[in-house]
N, C-alpha and C positions, 0 to 999 in steps of 0.2 A: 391567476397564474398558478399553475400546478406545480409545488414545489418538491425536491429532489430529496425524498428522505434517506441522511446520514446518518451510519452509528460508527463512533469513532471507540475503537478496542484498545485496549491498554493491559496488560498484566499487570501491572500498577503493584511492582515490588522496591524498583531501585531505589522510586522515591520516598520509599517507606524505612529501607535498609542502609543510605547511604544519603550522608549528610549532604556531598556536595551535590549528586543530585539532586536532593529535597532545595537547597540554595537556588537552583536553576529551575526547577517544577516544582513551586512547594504544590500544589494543587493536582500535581500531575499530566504527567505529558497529554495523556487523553482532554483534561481540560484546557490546558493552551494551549493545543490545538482545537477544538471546540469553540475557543473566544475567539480562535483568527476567524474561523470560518461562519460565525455566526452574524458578522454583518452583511452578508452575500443574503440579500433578499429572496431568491430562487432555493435556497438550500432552508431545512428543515433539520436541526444536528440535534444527535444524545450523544450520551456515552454508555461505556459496558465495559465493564473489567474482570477480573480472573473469579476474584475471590467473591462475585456476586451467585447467586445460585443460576445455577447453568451457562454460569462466568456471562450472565447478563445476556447471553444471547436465546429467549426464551422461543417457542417457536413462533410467539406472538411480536416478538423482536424480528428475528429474521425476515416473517411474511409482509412485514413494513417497512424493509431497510430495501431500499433502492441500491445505496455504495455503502462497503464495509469497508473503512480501511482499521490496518491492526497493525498494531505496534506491539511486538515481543522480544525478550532476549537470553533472562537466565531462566523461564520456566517454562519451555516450550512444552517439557513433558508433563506439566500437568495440565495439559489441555487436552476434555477428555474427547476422545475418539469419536463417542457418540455425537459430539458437540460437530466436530470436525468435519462429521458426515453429512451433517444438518446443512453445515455453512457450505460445503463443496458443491451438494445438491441444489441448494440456492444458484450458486452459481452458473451450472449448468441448465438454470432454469433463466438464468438473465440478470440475475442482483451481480453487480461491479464490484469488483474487488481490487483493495489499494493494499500491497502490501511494502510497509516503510520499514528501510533499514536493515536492522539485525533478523524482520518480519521472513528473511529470504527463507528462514532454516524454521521456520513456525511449522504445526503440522497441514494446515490449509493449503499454505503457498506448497509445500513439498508435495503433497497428494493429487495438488492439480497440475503440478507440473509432470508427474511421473516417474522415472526410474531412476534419473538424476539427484547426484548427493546433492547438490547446490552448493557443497566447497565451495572455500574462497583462500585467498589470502589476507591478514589484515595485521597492523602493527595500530597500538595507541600511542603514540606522540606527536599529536597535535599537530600536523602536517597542513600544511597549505593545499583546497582541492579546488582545481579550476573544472567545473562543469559545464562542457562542452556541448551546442546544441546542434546537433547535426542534421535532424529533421524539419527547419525552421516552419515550413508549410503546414506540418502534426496541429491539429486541434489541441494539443497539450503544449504547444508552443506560444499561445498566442497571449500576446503583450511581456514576453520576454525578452531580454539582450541576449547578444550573441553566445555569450557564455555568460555563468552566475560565479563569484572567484567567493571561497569560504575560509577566511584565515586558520583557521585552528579547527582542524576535524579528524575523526577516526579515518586509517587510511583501509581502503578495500582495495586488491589487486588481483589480474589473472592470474591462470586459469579461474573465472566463476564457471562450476559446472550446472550451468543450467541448461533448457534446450534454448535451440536457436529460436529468438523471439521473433515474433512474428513482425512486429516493427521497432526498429531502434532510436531513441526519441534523443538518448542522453551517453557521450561519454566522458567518465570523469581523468583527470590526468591528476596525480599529486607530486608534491616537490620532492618525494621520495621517489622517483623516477616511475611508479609504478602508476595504471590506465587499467581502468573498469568501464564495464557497462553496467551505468549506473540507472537511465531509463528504458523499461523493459516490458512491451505489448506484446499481450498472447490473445486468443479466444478462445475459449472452452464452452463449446455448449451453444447456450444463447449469452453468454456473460462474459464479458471482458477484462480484463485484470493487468492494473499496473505495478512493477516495481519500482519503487522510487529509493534511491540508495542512502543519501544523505538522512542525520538525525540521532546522532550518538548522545547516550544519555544525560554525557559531564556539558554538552555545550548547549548555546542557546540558540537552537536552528530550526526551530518554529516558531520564533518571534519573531523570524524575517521575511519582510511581504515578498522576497522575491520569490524563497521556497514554497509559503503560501499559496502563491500565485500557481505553481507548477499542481498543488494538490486541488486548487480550487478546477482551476480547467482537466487534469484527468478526471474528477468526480462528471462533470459535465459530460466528459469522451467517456467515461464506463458506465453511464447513467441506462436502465434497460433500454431497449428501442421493445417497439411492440409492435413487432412483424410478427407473419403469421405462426400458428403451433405447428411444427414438422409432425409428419404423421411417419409410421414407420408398418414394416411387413407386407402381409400379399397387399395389394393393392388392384382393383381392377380399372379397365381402360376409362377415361374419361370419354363421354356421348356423345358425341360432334351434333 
C-alpha cells in the first residue's frame, strides 16, 4: 500500500509562551496531532515547526509531503516569503493543503486564496459550537454524525472574508448567536486545500476522535491524484 505522506506544521510558540497551553499540548499541538493520525495505517506523519531551519519545510520536505496541514496564530509574519512561495507552488503542483483554525490569516492560506483579507469576527469565552454538516455525501463526511457539538471553544463569526469556496462541507453555529463557515474546499492548480475552523490553542480539540476523523478524511480528499501534466501555449492540432 502506498502510503500518504503528511507533514503536520506548527509554529510551536503558545506552547512554549503560555502555561496553560503548554498544560493542554505540553509536546505541542503539531505533536498531538501527529499521535491522533499516526494509527491510520495508509498515512506516513512528520512534523515541522517555525523555529526549525527553513521552519522545517526544506525543499527536500515539501517534494515528499503529499498533505500539509498548518497550524498558526501569533507569528504568521515570521514565516518567511521564500518559504511561502515554495509551499504555494507545491500546491499548485498537487500537494493538499490543510489549513486549521487561526491557519485562515497564515501567509499560504492568504496567498492562495488571493485578494481577500480573510477577516473574521471572533470573541474567547468559551462558547458552545454546534458543527453542522451540510454536505453529508463530501468524502470529508464520511463516518461522521450529523453535526459534531464542542462545549467550550473560540467562537468565529461572519462576515469571514474569504472567496466563495468551491464546496461547503461545514457550518459552525455558536450559543453566541453567531454562524461560520467553518468547512471550506477550494482547488488551486493541481492541489486542493481545506479549511478546517475548530482548534483554539487553551482547549483540547485534537484529542477528539470526532475532529480527527474530519482531518483524517480531508487528508484522504486533498491527497494529489495523478492525472495528467496540463501543457500550456501554442499548441498544434492533434493527427487524426
Amino acid at each position: 500500500m502506498e502510503k500518504i505522506r503528511v507533514t503536520v506544521w506548527n509554529e510551536y510558540r503558545h506552547e512554549k509562551r503560555d502555561e496553560a497551553v503548554a498544560k493542554v499540548y505540553p509536546d505541542g499541538i503539531h505533536s498531538a496531532i501527529a499521535s491522533m493520525l499516526r494509527d491510520e495505517a495508509d498515512l506516513e506523519i512528520r512534523t515541522a515547526t517555525l523555529d526549525e531551519p527553513e521552519h522545517g519545510l526544506t525543499d527536500e520536505v515539501l517534494a515528499s509531503t503529499d498533505v500539509l496541514l498548518w497550524w498558526g496564530h501569533m507569528a504568521h509574519g515570521e514565516v518567511s516569503d521564500e518559504i511561502v512561495n515554495k509551499v504555494c507552488q507545491r500546491v499548485l503542483d498537487g500537494m493538499g493543503f490543510i489549513a486549521l483554525h487561526s491557519g485562515h490569516a497564515s501567509k499560504p492560506f492568504s496567498k492562495l486564496m488571493g485578494t481577500n483579507s480573510g477577516e473574521l469576527k471572533w470573541r474567547e469565552s468559551g462558547d458552545t459550537e454546534r458543527l453542522w454538516l451540510i454536505e453529508p455525501g463530501h468524502p470529508i463526511a464520511a463516518g461522521l454524525p450529523e453535526y459534531i457539538e464542542i462545549e467550550n471553544e473560540e467562537t468565529y463569526g461572519e462576515r469571514f472574508d474569504i472567496p466563495a469556496p468551491d464546496e461547503l462541507v461545514f457550518i459552525s453555529w455558536f450559543s453566541g448567536g453567531e454562524v461560520f463557515r467553518s468547512g471550506c474546499c477550494y482547488n488551486r492548480g493541481l492541489g486542493k486545500i481545506f479549511y478546517f475552523r475548530p482548534g483554539h490553542e487553551t482547549y483540547p480539540i485534537y484529542y477528539r476522535k470526532d475532529i480527527m476523523q474530519v482531518i483524517k478524511n480531508a487528508i484522504r480528499w486533498a491527497k494529489p491524484v495523478c492525472g495528467p501534466k496540463p501543457t500550456f501555449g501554442q499548441y498544434l492540432p492533434n493527427k487524426q
